[in-house]
C-alpha positions in Angstrom: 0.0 0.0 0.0 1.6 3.3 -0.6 1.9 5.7 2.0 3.0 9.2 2.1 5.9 7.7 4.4 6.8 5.0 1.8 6.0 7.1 -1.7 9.7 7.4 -2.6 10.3 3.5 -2.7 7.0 3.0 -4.9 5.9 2.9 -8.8 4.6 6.6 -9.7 3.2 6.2 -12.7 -0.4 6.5 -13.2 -0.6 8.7 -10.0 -1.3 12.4 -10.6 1.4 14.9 -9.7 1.2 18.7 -9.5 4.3 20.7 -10.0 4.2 22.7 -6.5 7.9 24.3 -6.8 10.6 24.2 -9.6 13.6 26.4 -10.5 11.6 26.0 -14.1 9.1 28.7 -13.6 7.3 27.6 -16.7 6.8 24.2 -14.7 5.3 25.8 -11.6 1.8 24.5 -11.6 1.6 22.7 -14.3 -0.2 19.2 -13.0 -1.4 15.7 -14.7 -1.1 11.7 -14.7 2.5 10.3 -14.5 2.9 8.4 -17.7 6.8 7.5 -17.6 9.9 8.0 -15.2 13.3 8.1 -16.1 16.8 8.5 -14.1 16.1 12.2 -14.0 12.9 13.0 -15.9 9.0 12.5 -14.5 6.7 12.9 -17.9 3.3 13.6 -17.6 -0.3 14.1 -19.7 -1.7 17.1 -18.8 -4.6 15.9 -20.9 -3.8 17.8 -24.1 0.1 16.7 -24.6 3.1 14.9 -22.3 5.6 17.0 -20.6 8.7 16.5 -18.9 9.9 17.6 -15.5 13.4 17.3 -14.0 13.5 15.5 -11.0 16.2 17.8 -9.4 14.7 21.0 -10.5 10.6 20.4 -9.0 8.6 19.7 -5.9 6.2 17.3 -6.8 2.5 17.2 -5.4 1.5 13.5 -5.6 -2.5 12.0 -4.8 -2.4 8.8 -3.4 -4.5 6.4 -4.6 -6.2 6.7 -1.1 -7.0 10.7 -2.4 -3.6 11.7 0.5 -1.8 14.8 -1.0 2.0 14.3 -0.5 4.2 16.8 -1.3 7.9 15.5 -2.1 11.2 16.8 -3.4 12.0 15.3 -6.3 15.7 14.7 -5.3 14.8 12.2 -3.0 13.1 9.8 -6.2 16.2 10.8 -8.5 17.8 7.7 -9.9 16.4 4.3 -12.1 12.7 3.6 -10.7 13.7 0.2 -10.3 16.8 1.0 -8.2 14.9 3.0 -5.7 14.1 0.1 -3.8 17.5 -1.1 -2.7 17.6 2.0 -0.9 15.8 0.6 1.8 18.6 -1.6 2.9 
């Protein structure tokens, strides 16, 4: 079950995500349904087209599929999705 304690060690794609801070100010704001992740990138459908958002640069604003706002940094998900999970050891 994700959790707003857990998030960073999860799968975000499919979860919507709201750009709450970025040193993109074109990015601030912008919101929409993750649709892939990357190393560095989060892309997302804003309904009309994809965009992309660097991990490093935002403050992300995820729902929980339980309808829990979580606001996270986006350094702490930076790296391979599927690497982010050893980091529990």
């Amino acid at each position: 079950m994700i959790t707003s304690s857990n998030l960073r060690y999860h799968e975000l794609i499919c979860l919507n995500v709201k750009i709450v801070n970025s040193k993109i100010e074109s990015l601030v704001g912008s919101k929409g349904k993750v649709v892939l992740e990357t190393k560095n990138m989060i892309y997302f459908n804003n309904g009309r087209r994809n965009l992309a958002a660097p991990k490093a640069a935002c403050t992300f604003e995820f729902t929980l599929p339980s309808g829990q706002l979580t606001e996270l940094p986006g350094s702490l998900i930076l790296g391979r999705p599927e690497v982010r999970l050893l980091r529990l050891r």
